[in-house]
Structures are given as structure tokens and as C-alpha cells.
N, C-alpha and C positions, 0 to 999 in steps of 0.2 A: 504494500500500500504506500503511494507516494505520500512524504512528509510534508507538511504544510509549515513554510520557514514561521520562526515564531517573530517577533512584536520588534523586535531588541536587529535581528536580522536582517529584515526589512528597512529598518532605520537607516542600519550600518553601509547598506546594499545604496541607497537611496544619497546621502552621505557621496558615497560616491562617484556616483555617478554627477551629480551637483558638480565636483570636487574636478573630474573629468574633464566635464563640459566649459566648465572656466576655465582650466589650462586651456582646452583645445590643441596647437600643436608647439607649446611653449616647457618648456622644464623648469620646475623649481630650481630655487640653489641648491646647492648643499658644500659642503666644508671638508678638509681632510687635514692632516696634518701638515702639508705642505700649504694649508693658507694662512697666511699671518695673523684673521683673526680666530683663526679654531678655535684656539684657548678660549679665549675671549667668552666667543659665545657656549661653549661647554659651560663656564662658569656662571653665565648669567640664566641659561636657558635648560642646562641639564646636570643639576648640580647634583643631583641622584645615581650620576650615572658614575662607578667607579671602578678603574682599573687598575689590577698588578700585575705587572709585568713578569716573566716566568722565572725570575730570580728571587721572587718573593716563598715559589716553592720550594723547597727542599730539591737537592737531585737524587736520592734516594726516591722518593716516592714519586717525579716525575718519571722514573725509567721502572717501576710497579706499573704505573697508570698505563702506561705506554704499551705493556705487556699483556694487561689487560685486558684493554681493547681489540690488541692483536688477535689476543687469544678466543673470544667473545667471537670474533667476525672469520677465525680460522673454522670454527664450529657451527658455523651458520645459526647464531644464536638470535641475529637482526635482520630484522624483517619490517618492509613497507606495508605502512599500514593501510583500507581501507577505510575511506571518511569521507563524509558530506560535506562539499561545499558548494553554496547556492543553489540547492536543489539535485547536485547529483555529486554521485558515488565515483571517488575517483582517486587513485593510488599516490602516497604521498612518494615524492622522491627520494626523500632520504628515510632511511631504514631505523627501524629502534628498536629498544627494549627498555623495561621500565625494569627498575631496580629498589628495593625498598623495605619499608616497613612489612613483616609479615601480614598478612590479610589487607591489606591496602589495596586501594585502587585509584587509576588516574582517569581521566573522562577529558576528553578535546575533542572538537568537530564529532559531535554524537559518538565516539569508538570510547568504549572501557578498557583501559590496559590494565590487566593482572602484573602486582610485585613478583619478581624472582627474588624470595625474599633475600635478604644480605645478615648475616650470622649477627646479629645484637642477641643480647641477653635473654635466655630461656627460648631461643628459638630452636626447634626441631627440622628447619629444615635439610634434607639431603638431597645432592648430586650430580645429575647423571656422570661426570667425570670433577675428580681432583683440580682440574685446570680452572673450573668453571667454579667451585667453591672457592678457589683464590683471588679470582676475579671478580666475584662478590666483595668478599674481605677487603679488599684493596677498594672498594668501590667505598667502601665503608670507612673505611679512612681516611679516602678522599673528603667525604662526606664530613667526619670530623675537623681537617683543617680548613677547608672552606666556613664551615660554622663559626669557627675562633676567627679568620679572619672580619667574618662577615661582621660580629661582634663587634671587633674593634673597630671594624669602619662604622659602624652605630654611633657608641662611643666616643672615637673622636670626633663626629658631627654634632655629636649633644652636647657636647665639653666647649665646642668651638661657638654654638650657638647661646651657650649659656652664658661666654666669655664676651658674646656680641663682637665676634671679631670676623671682619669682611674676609678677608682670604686666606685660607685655608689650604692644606694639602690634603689633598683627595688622591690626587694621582700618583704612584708612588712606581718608580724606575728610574736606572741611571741616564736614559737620557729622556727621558720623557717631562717633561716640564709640570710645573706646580698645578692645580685646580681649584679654585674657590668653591665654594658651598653655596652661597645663597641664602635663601627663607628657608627653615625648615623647622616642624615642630617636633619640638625634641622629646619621643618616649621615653618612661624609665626604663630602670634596669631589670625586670620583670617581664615588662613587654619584650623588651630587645630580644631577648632570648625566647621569645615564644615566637617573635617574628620572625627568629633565622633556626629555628629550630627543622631543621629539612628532614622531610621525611622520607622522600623520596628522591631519586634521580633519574632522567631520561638521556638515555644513551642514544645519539643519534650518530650515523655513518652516512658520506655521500661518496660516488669518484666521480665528479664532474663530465670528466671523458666519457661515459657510458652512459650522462645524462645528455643529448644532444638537444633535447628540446624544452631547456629553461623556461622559463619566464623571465623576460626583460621586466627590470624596475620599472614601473609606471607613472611615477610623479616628478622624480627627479635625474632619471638617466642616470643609473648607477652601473646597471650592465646587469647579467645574465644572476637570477636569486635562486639561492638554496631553498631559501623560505621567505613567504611572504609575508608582507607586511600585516602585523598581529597584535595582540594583547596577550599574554598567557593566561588558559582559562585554569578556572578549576582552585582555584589559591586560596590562602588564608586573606581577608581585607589588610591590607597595607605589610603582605608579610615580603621577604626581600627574594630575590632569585640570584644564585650564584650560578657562573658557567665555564668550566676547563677547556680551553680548546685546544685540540693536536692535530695541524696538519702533519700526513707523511715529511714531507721536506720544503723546506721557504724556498720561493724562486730565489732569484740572487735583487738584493735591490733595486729599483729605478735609477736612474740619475735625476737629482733634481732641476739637473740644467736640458734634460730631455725638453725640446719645443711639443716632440710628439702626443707625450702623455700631457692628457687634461684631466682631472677627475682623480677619481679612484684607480689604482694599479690594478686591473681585469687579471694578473694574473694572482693578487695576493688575495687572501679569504677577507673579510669584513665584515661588519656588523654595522647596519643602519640603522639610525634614532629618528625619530620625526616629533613633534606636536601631534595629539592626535587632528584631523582635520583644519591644522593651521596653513596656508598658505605664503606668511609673511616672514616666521623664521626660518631660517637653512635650517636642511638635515644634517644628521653629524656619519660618516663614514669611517670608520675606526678598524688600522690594521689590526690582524691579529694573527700572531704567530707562533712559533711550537713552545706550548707550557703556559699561554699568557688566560687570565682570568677577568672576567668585569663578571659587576656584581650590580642589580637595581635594585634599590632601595626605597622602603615606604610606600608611596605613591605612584610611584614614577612610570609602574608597567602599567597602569591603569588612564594615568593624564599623557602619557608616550605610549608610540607603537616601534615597534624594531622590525627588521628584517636581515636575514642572513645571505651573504653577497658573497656567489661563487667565485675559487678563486683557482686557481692550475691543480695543484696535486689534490688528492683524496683526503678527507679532512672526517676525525671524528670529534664529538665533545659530548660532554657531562653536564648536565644542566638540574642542577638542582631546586628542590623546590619544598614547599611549605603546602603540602596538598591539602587543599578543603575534605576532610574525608568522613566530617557528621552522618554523611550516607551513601558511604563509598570504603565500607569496611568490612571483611566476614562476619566479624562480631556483630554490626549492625543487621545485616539482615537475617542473620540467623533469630536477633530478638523479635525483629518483625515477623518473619515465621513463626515461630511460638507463641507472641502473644495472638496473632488472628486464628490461630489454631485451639487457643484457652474455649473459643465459642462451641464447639463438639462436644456434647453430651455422653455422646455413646459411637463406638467405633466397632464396628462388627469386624467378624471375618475377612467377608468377604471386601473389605474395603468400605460398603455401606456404613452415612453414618447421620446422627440427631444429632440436631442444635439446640443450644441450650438459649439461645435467641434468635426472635426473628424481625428485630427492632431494622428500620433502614438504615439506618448510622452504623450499627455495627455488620451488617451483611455487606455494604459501603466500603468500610475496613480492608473488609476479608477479602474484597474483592481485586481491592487497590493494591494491596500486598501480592494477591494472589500472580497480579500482569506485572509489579513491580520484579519478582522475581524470576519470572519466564525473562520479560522482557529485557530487563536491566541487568541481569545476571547469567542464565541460563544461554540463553540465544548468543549473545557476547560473547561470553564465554567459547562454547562450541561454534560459532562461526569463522573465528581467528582457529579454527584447527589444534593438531597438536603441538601449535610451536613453544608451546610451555615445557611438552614431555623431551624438547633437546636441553633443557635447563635441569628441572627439577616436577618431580611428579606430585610438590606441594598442592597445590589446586585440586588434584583428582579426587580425593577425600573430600573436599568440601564441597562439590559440583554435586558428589553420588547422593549428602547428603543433602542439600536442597533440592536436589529432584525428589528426593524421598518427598520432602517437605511441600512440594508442590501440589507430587499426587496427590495427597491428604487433601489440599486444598482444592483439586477438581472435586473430589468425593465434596467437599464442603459445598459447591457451586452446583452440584446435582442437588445436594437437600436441598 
């Protein structure tokens, strides 16, 4: 049955197209490091947005990371996903796996992606090979020094805004130049840590070369996109998103006295910032190369959109997050099963069974639960295949048992 886009969609869709029709055949600006006022407006315009450069990580855990992934993409563990956009079903370019809190789950463009879960505390998850257990664990400890960073770049934004002091260092590398702050309102130390508390991370793989049919940037001529220009859904309100990125190998520099290059270097990877639906400031283009991190903060993925700007060599990264998962957990729905199932009086044999109400409100419930887990779990679930059984058979146990949980609830939809 075709999906009817909803309320929020249409806006964005509409938005658009507006957005479009006023360029007509003109390009925004946009800024790269090579313009004199990059800094500048980074500082005035995207004071959330923060980078470390790949010396900020350790090289022990950058050549983990590395291995990682290798290892992860040697075992065909990532996979492109199917997902709706604007009304049709169509396969993302770049490949993922979702990594995470055990019973977690992520949701973007209508698809639920199940955690492979990552070994934290009292988890049972096992397997299918050694390589793929370490490659969680290391995901997991990425996971960890991303947090601490994230922390302190909190921190020293609250510190700096509490000190009322204009400029600020946000950007931190040996040659990368300072970055101011700006407005910002400053959480405590409670919140901070709820808000970079990641619970998840999405592993994403491209190799440009095998993608021959990009998507050119459409606002500002950026050149050939990994990803389009977005929000990330699915998040905690105002929590932060950290992101690893590892290309195979960096081309060799530009020259800056190149006449030829204008823009962006087509062959290096990037990350594009915008205003959502602003017209009047540039976008920001930002290299990124083997080990380097940025991190949004607060607001910023919500009043900003990004986009990922292909770049020569095959590039993976780690993108963590603070997943909204109030009902998007095993735990959760397994409670929702139970409780619409409390209304069964009597359970025969043969499956036949009495309710112990037949009030509309609560057959309403029963009912709601009943599509939520076909729909939202079940089908999802088994639609994406078995690509969870090359990770780990953690899922399979709890799929057997919400089916149980289901039937119970057609029997309930017969009484």
C-alpha cells in the first residue's frame, strides 16, 4: 500500500522546491578553507560546529579503528539500505551497519536498523567470528573517547560563555586556525552528559568509483554527494553527534596557486553545512581526512543541514549518536506486548481465547500494539533479510519471541 508522505514532509518537499525556483540557474556561495573569510563566518554563523583534527586521537586506536572497518567490510557485514524518499523506495549509496546498545534500534527514512550489539556490561551477546567481536569492542571504545571529547567541547563552550568571552577555541589542530563560539546556552553538567551520552553508532562505507551516478549538490555546486543534504533523525532534542572519518588514502594536496580549482577539491571527501532554508549565508565545505572528527552540538543538527561530498578514494566513518529510543527498544515492546495481552481472560488450547474487556479504548490498545509490532518490528525486521545472522544471531531470540507475542494477539482480534 503506497505511503501517504506525512504533514512535516510535504513542508520540507514544498520548502524546496520554493528554494529551487528562486535560485533558478544561479549557485549559492559557499566557503572552504582556502577563502579568507571561512573563519570568519564559521565563527559567526556555525559556532556548533567542531573539529579535531586526527592528532587529537590517539594512534593506537586510530590503527584499531582502521582494522575495524577493514575487517567489518572484508565480511560483508554492510549493507545498502532500502528507504523512502519522496514517495519511493530506493537504495541508499552508501552501505551501513548500526552498532550499539543491546536491544536498541535506529529509524531514518521509514527503515529500522537493529544494534549489532557492542560488548558493554552484562551483555550476552555472541559472534559469528572473533574478528567481528573485536570490531564491536573497538567500536566501543571509539565510542568512549568520542564521549570524553564531546564532553569537553561542552565544557569548554559553557566555561567560555559563562566567562562572556567573544573568541574562543573551538577548532583544535596544528594548522588549523582558532574558532569563536558565539550565542550559546550553556547546559549543566548533568545535561552534558546525557546529551553526549551515544548510544549508538552508524557505520557507513562508500567507493565513489562504483558509484557512477551521484547526485550533484543542488544549491551551491559542491560537486558529486555521498549524502544528501539532511537533519539527522531519530535523536535525543539538543543531544550532540560525533563523526570519525577514514578515507583509504588522501589525494596529494591542491596547490593553492592552482587558477584551475575553484570550490571544493572534487577529489578530497567533505562535509557540507548550510542554514536550514537560508539563502543569504554561504555554506561551509570542510576537508576531511584520514582520523579527522567534527562533532555538532546542541542545536545545530536541527537549525543546520549537512551533506556528505564525495571525494576520490573509498571513505568509511563512525557516526555516533544519542538515539531517541523511548520506543525503539526490545524492552519497550516487549512491555507493550504484555501489557495488551493483561486483556485475555482465558487462553485455550487450541489458541482460542476471552477477554476480560470489551471496552473500545482498550480493544483500541490491543489493537494498536497489535500493527505496532507486525509493522514496526516484525516486517522490518524480516524484510532486511538475514544480514544480522553474518554479525550475530542476537535478534533471533527476540523476533521468535514477538511472533509468539503476536499470535496471541491475532487470537485476541478474533475474540
Amino acid at each position: 500500500m503506497k505511503r501517504t508522505p506525512t504533514t512535516e514532509e510535504r513542508e520540507r518537499e514544498a520548502k524546496k522546491r520554493r528554494l529551487l525556483e528562486e535560485l533558478e540557474d544561479t549557485w549559492l556561495p559557499y566557503l572552504t578553507p582556502k577563502d579568507d573569510e571561512f573563519y570568519q563566518q564559521w565563527q559567526l554563523k556555525y559556532p556548533k560546529l567542531i573539529l579535531r583534527e586526527a592528532g587529537r586521537v590517539p594512534e593506537a586506536l586510530h590503527e584499531e579503528v582502521r582494522a575495524a572497518f577493514r575487517s567489518l567490510h572484508a565480511r560483508g557485514c554492510l549493507f545498502r539500505d532500502l528507504v523512502r524518499v519522496q514517495g519511493k523506495d530506493v537504495l541508499t549509496p552508501v552501505s551501513r551497519l548500526l552498532i550499539g546498545n543491546p536491544g536498541c534500534t535506529y529509524k531514518y527514512l521509514n527503515t529500522r536498523l537493529f544494534t549489532v550489539p557492542w560488548p558493554v556490561t552484562g551483555s550476552d551477546a555472541k559472534y559469528r567470528e572473533a574478528e567481528i567481536a573485536a570490531a564491536c569492542q573497538t567500536f566501543l571504545k571509539l565510542n568512549g573517547h568520542l564521549q570524553a571529547e564531546t564532553v569537553q567541547a561542552w565544557e569548554q563552550l559553557a566555561a567560555r560563555e559563562r566567562a562572556d568571552v567573544d573568541a574562543v577555541p573551538v577548532c583544535i589542530g596544528p594548522d588549523f586556525p582558532r574558532v569563536g563560539l558565539g550565542a550559546f546556552d550553556a547546559p549543566d553538567e548533568a545535561d552534558i552528559r546525557n546529551r553526549s551520552a551515544y548510544n549508538v553508532t552508524l557505520l557507513n562505507f562508500m567507493d565513489p568509483q562504483k558509484m557512477p551516478y551521484l547526485k550533484e549538490e543542488p544549491y551551491f555546486g559542491m560537486g558529486k554527494m555521498a549524502v544528501s543534504w539532511h537533519h539527522d533523525e531519530n535523536l535525543v532534542e539538543r543531544s550532540a553527534v560525533a563523526v570519525y572519518s577514514h578515507s583509504f588514502a588522501d589525494p596529494e594536496e591542491e596547490s593553492e596557486d592552482d587558477p584551475q580549482l575553484e570550490g571544493r577539491d572534487p577529489d578530497i571527501w567533505h562535509v557540507g553545512f548550510k542554514i536550514s532554508w537560508d539563502i543569504e549565508t554561504p555554506g561551509l565545505a570542510i576537508p576531511l581526512h584520514q582520523g579527522d572528527c567534527y562533532f555538532m552540538l546542541d542545536d545545530l543538527n536541527a537549525t543546520h543541514q549537512h551533506c556528505v561530498l564525495a571525494g576520490l578514494p573509498p571513505r568509511f566513518s563512525s557516526t555516533h549518536r544519542v538515539a531517541e529510543c523511548s520506543t525503539g527498544t526490545l524492552d519497550y515492546i516487549l512491555q507493550r506486548c504484555h501489557a495488551a495481552l493483561q486483556n485475555i481472560l482465558h487462553e485455550a488450547d487450541n489458541g482460542d481465547v476471552s477477554l476480560k474487556s470489551l471496552e473500545p479504548a482498550v480493544l483500541k490498545q490491543g489493537e494498536e500494539v497489535h500493527n505496532e509490532v507486525e509493522f514496526e518490528w516484525l516486517r522490518q525486521f524480516w524484510f532486511q533479510g538475514n544480514r544480522y545472522k553474518k554479525c550475530t544471531d542476537w535478534w533471533l531470540g527476540p523476533m521468535a519471541q514477538l511472533e509468539e507475542l503476536w499470535r496471541k494477539m491475532e487470537f485476541m482480534v478474533s475474540a
